[in-house]
N, C-alpha and C positions, 0 to 999 in steps of 0.2 A: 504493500500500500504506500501511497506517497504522502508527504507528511505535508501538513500547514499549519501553520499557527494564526488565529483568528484573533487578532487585539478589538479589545471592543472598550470604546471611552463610555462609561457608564453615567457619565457625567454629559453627555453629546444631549444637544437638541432638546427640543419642548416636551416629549413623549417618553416615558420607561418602555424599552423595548427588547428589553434581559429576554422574555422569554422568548418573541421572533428571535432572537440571535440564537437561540439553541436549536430552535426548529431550521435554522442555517445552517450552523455545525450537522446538524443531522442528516440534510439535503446534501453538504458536499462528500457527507460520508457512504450514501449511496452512489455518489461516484467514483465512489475508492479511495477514500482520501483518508487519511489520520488525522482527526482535526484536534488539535489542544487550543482552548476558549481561554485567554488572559486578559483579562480587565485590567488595564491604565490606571496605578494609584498616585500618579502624581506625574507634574509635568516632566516633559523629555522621556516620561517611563514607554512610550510608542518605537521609540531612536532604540531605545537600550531592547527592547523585546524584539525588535525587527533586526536587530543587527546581530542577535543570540540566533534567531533561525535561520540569516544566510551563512553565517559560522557553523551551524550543525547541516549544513549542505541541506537546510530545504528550498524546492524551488518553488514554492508562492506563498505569499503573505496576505492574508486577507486583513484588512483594515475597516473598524464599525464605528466610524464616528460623524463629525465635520472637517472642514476644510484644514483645521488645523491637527488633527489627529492623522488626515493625509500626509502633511510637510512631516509629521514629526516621524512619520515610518519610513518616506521618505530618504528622511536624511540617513536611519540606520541601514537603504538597503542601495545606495550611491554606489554605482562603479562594481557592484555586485552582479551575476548571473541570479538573482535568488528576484521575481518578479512580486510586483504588488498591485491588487485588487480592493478597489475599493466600494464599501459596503455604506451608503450614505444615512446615516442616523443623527447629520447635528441640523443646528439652524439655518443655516443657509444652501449648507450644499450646491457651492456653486462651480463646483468640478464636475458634480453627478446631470447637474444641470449641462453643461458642456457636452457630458457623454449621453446623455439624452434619457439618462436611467430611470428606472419608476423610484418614485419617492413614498417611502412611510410617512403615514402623520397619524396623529391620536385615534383617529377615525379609524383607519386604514394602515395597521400595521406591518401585515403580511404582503404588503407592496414591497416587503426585504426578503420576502423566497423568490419573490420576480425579478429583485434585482440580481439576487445569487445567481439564476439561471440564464440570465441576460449575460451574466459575467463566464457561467460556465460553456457559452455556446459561443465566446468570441473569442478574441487572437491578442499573443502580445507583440506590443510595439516598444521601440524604444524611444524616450521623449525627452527633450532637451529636458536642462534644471537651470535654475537661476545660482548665482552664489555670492554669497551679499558679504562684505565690510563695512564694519565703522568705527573700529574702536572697542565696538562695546564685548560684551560676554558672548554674546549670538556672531561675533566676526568668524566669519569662513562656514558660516551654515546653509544648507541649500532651502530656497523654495522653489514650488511648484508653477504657479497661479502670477503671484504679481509681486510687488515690492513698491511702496507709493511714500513721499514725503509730502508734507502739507494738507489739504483736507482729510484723507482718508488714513492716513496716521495722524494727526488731530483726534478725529473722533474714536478711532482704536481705543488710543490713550485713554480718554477721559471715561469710554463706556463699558469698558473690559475689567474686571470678569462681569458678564453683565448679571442680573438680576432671575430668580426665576420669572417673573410676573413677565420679562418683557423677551426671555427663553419663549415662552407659552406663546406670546405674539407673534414672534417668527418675526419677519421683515418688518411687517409692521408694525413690531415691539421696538427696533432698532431706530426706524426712520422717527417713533416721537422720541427716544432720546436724542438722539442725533439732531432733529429741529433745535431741542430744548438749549444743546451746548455751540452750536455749529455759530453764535451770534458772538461768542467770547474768541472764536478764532483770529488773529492779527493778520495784519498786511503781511505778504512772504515776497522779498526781493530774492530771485532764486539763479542761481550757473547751473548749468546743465552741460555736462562733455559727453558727448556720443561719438567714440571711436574716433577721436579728436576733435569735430565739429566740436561750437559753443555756440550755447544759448542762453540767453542773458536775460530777465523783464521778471514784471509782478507776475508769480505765476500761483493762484490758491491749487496748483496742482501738478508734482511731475511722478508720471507714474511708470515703472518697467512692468509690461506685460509681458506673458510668454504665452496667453492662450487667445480666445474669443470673448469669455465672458467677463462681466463685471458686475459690481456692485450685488456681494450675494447670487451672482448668476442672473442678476434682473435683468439687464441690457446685454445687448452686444456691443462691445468697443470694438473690436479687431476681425472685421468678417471676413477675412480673407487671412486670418493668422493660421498656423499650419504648427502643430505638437512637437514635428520633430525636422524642422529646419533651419536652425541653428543661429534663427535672430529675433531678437526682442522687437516687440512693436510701443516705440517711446511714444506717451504722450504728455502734451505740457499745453494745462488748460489755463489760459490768460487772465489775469484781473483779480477780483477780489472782493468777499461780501456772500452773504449767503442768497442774496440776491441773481450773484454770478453764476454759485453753484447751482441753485435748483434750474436756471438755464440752461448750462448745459448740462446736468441731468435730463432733462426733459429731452432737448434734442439729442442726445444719446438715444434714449428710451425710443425717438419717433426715427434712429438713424439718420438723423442729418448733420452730423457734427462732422460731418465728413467737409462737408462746406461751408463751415464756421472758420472764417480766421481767426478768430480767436484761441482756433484748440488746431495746435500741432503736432503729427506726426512723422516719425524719421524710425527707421529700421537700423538697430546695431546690435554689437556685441559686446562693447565692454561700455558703463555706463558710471560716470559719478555726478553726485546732487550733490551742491552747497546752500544752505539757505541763511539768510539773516533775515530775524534770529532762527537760533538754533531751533528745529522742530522736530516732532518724532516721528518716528519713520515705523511703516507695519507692513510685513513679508505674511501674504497668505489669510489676511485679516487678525495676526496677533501682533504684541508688541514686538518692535524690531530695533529699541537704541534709537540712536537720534543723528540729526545731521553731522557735518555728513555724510553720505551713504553711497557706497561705491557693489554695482553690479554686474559680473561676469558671467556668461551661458556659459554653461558646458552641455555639448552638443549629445545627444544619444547618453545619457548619464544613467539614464533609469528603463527600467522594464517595467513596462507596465501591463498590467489584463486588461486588454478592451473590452467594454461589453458590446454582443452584436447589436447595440442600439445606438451605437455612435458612428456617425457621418462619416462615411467613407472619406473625404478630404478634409479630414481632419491631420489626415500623414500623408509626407512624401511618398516614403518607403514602404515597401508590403512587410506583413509582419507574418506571427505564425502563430498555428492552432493552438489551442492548449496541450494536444494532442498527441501535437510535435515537440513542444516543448518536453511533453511527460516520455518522449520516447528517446530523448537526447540524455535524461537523466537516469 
């Protein structure tokens, strides 16, 4: 039998969902699989559990959380042959959102056996990773998703660890805190270097994206961004005021920020943000240190399970079954 380890953040999302997560373990175990079920008791413990099962030569890692329980397994299974799957149980889910996955909610829990077999019937790929500096504790750690200095590390900051009451809300637990503090934000005089370019001006936003979604998976930023082709899609949204931002919010949401001069994008690979003053910076929607923040891709860094519910151009490269995988090991 092939082994996996199934990390499950017990702490993820609006809903208790302990027991769909057994009836997962159960499902991948009629597909042959050794599953051992390890629940996250504290932070980084996703890193240290996914980097113990590419060590004991397993080849997949299933992951049961949010978006930050992805970077943290992530980072323990970097530069590894040992793949990871993930199992969407937090609040935003805005990767699962990207791969097109069925989502559990209170209602509707068992939308995590659909995801499991969305996952068991697809191929793995390998996907670029971001890899961040700045000084702080997290220097040299990889994320998945994005890396942002100014509004969207602003509100990180001030709203993390959130609440259960606004847990329970989901998005739109987030967007009234987020209204509530988004008015104490300062002006941000910001440098931007993309693979040498400079970009200079008030910017309430310079964000390194590596996928399509944003904002919780609510919008599309980057529709034509690609998993695993080995460059960031930089945006740097102009101006200032929460006035600015629910603008382009909004034209995001409606896709037209494309033809906003005020919001610029530029494709690179190696990225640093300076801001005055200093601001904090958030990799994947957690805290990530403060300005400023310097970001490297590493091209192909991670294996990942796709499930068959994600957009075929989503990858350059073709990837491979599960199937194949389970027969290489």
């Amino acid at each position: 039998m092939r082994q996996t380890t199934l990390i499950y953040n017990p702490l993820a999302g609006p809903a208790t969902l302990a027991a769909p997560i057994n009836l997962v373990a159960d499902f991948w175990r009629t597909q042959g699989w050794q599953v051992s079920i390890q629940p996250t008791q504290f932070a980084g413990h996703a890193t240290e559990l996914a980097k113990a099962a590419a060590t004991a030569g397993q080849s997949l890692v299933l992951a049961a959380g949010g978006d930050g329980t992805l970077r943290e397994a992530a980072n323990g299974l970097a530069g590894t042959e040992t793949a990871l799957g993930l199992l969407p149980v937090g609040t935003g889910n805005s990767f699962a959102k990207e791969l097109q996955m069925p989502l559990p909610t209170r209602w509707d829990k068992h939308k995590l056996l659909q995801a499991a077999d969305a996952l068991a019937g697809g191929r793995v790929q390998r996907i670029d990773l971001g890899m961040m500096g700045n000084g702080e504790q997290r220097n040299g750690c990889y994320w998945v998703l994005w890396a942002g200095v100014g509004a969207d590390g602003f509100l990180v900051d001030n709203l993390e660890p959130r609440p259960k009451w606004s847990k329970k809300l989901g998005t739109a637990g987030y967007a009234a805190q987020g209204l509530a503090v988004a008015p104490k934000m300062p002006s941000i005089q910001t440098k931007v270097e993309v693979d040498g370019r400079i970009f200079e001006d008030e910017y309430l936003l310079a964000l390194v994206s590596n996928c399509r979604r944003y904002a919780g998976g609510e919008v599309v930023l980057s529709p034509n961004a690609r998993l695993d082709d080995g460059l960031f899609e930089v945006w740097l949204f102009r101006g200032s005021g929460v006035a600015r931002i629910l603008q382009s919010l909004i034209k995001v949401k409606l896709g037209r920020h494309l033809e906003d001069e005020m919001i610029t994008m530029v494709n690179g690979r190696r990225v640093t943000i300076h801001t005055t003053p200093t601001m904090p910076a958030q990799a994947d929607g957690e805290r990530a240190g403060y300005s400023p923040l310097t970001c490297e891709i590493k091209p192909g860094a991670l294996r990942l399970l796709v499930p068959n519910t994600a957009p075929s151009d989503l990858f350059s490269l073709p990837g491979e079954t599960l199937s194949m995988m389970n027969a290489k090991c």
